[in-house]
N, C-alpha and C positions, 0 to 999 in steps of 0.2 A: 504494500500500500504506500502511495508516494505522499508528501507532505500534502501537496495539495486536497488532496482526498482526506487525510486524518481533520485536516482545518476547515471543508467542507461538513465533516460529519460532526463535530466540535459544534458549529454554527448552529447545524440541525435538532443538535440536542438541546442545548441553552435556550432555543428556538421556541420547541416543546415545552421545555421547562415554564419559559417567562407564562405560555399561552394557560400552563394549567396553574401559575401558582394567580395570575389574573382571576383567574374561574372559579378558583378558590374561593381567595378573598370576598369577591360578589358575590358567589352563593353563602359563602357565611354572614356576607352583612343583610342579604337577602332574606334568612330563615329568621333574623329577629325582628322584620320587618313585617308589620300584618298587609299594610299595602301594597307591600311593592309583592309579597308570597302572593297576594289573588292577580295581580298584572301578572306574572310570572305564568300563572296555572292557565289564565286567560289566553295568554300569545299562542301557549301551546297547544289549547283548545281549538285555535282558529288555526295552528298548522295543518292539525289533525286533520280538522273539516276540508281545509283544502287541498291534502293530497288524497282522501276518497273523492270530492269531488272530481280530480284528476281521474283516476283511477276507473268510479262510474261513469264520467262522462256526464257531470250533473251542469250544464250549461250555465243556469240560471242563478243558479247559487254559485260556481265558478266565476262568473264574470261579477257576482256582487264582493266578493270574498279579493278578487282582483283589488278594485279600490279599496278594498278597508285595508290592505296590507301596503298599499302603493303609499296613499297617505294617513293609516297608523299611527306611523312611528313616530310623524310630526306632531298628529295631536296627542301620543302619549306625553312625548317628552314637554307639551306643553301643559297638560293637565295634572301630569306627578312630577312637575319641576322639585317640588319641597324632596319629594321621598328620593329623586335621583340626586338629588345634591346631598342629603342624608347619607345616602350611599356611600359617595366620594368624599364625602369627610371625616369620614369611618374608616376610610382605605388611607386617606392621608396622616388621620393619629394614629394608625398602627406603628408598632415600634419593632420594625423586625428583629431587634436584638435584643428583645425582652424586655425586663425590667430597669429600672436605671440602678436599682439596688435591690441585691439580693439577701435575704434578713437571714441571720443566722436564728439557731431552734431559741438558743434564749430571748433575740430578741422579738422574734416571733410570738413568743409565749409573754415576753410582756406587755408589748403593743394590746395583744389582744384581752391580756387581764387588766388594762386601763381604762379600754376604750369598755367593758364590756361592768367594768366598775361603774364608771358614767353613767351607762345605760341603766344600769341597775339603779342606781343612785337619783338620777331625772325621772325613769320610773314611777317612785316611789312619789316623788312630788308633782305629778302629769306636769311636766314641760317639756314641752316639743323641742325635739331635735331632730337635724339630718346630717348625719354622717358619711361622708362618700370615701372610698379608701380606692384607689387610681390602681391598677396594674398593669399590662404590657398595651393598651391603648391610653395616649396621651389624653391629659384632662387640660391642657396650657391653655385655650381658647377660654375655658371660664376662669380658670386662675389668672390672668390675666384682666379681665373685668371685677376682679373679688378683692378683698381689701387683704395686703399679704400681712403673714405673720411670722411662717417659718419657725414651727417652735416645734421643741421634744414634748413627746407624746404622754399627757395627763389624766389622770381623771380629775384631777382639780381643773385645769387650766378648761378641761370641754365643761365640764361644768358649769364656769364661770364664764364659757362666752355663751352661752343658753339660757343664762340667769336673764329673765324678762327685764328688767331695768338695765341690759347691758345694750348697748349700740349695735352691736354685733349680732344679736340674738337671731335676726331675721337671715331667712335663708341658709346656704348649708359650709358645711368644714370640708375641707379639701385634706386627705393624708396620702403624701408620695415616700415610700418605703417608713422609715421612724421618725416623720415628722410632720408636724400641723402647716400645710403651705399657706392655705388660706380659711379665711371665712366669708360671710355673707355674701358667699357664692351660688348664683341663680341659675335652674335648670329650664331644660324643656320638661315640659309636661305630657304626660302618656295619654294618648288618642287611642290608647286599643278602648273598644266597646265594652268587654266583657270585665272591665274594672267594674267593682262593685263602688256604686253613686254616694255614697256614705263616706269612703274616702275623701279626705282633705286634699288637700293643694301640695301638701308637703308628699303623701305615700305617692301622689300623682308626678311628684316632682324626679321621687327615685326610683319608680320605677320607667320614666321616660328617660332619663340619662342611663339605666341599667338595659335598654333596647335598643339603643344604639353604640355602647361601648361595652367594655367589659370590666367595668368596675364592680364593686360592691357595695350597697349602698344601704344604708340603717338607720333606722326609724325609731322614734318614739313619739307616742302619739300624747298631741296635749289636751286631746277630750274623755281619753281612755288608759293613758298612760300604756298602753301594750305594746309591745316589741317584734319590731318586724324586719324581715330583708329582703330586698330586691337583688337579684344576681339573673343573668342571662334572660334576661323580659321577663321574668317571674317572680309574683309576691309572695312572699312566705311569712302568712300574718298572723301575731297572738303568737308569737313563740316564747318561750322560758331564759333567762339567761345563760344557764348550761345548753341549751340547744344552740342560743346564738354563738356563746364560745366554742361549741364542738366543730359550729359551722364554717367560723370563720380559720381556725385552726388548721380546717383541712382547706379550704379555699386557698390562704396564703401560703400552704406546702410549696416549696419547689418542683415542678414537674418534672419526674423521672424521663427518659428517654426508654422506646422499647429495645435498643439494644444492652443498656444498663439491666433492665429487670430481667432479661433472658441473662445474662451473665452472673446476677446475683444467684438465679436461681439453680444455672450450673453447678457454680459453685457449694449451694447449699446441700445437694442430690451427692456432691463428692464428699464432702464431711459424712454426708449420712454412709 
């Protein structure tokens, strides 16, 4: 095989590569998306119809099926301009190199016996809180708008920006690896329908920034005082504090690799 050829096939495969980690990324930001999942099921509806049209020979519904695909795409992209651009801004905070900090087990364990002290602690007096904790997609667009702080991680300090008479109290806390970045940070609010109506502004708040990123995002409610989390477009509400520390415990784990857990488990099979 001559150079020319290995640098051809080089090309071909990187080629490959870019087209599936693109398709990727858009069907993931796609499945926590409720609008753009029924456009998705839609297009393909109308592929379907038109290659049996093809197929039978259905004239009439062929030449209608004609126009909606000719101009479509113009009016979709005119009609889910919001959700397409949700899309690409989802693909732009990804951080393909993970986290910016990677937390050792201690301090894992005590971010999350701080934060869950708080919880416990606000709880008890129903004051609203919303806690967002940032992972491998960037939160910088609202921190950025939010008033900074950049502090190690307290139950006093979250506390004390929740206290009603504080300036700070409205809107939510920004945490990047062990540290408070900001506060009276504003979200989008969740548009899925099957949110139950009863929910405030704030469960609305975490769980619309937990369906378009992949944060973590934690509730306490100031009418009920109960405790909740939003993680990948889903509410998890009325939870216990040991639930939310078991939750977030394993949430912030670093993610194994599957050629690591195959190797561990080699390894364990040879001891036995």
């Amino acid at each position: 095989m001559t150079f020319d050829k290995v640098v051809d096939l080089v090309k071909i495969i990187i080629d490959v590569l870019l087209v599936w980690l693109v398709l990727y990324y858009v069907l993931k930001s796609l499945s926590k998306n409720v609008k753009m999942v029924l456009l998705f099921k839609g297009i393909i509806f109308i592929l379907i119809l038109k290659i049996l049209s093809d197929i039978f020979n259905l004239v009439t519904i062929g030449f209608l099926l004609d126009y909606v695909i000719e101009w479509g795409i113009l009016a979709l992209i005119v009609i889910f301009q919001p959700e397409i651009r949700n899309v690409l801004e989802q693909l732009g905070r990804s951080q393909l190199l993970g986290r910016h900090k990677v937390l050792t087990v201690d301090e894992r364990e005590r971010i999350v016996y701080e934060i869950v002290s708080a919880m416990d602690s606000l709880r008890k007096t129903r004051t609203g809180a919303l806690i967002i904790i940032e992972r491998d997609n960037s939160l910088n667009d609202y921190i950025q708008k939010a008033k900074k702080i950049y502090a190690d991680i307290s139950s006093d300090l979250l506390m004390s920006i929740f206290f009603p008479n504080n300036p700070l109290h409205d809107g939510g806390v920004i945490i990047q690896g062990d540290k408070i970045t900001c506060a009276r940070a504003v979200f989008p609010t969740s548009e899925n329908s099957k949110v139950i109506k009863k929910l405030g502004t704030r469960h609305r708040a975490a769980l619309g920034i937990a369906e378009i990123t992949d944060c973590i995002s934690l509730i306490v409610s100031e009418e009920t005082g109960r405790l909740s989390m939003a993680i990948g477009g889903e509410l998890h509400y009325n939870l216990t504090p040991d639930e939310i520390k078991v939750m977030l415990l394993e949430e912030l784990s670093p993610k194994k690799s599957i050629i690591i857990e195959e190797e561990e488990e080699k390894s364990d099979e040879q001891v036995k």
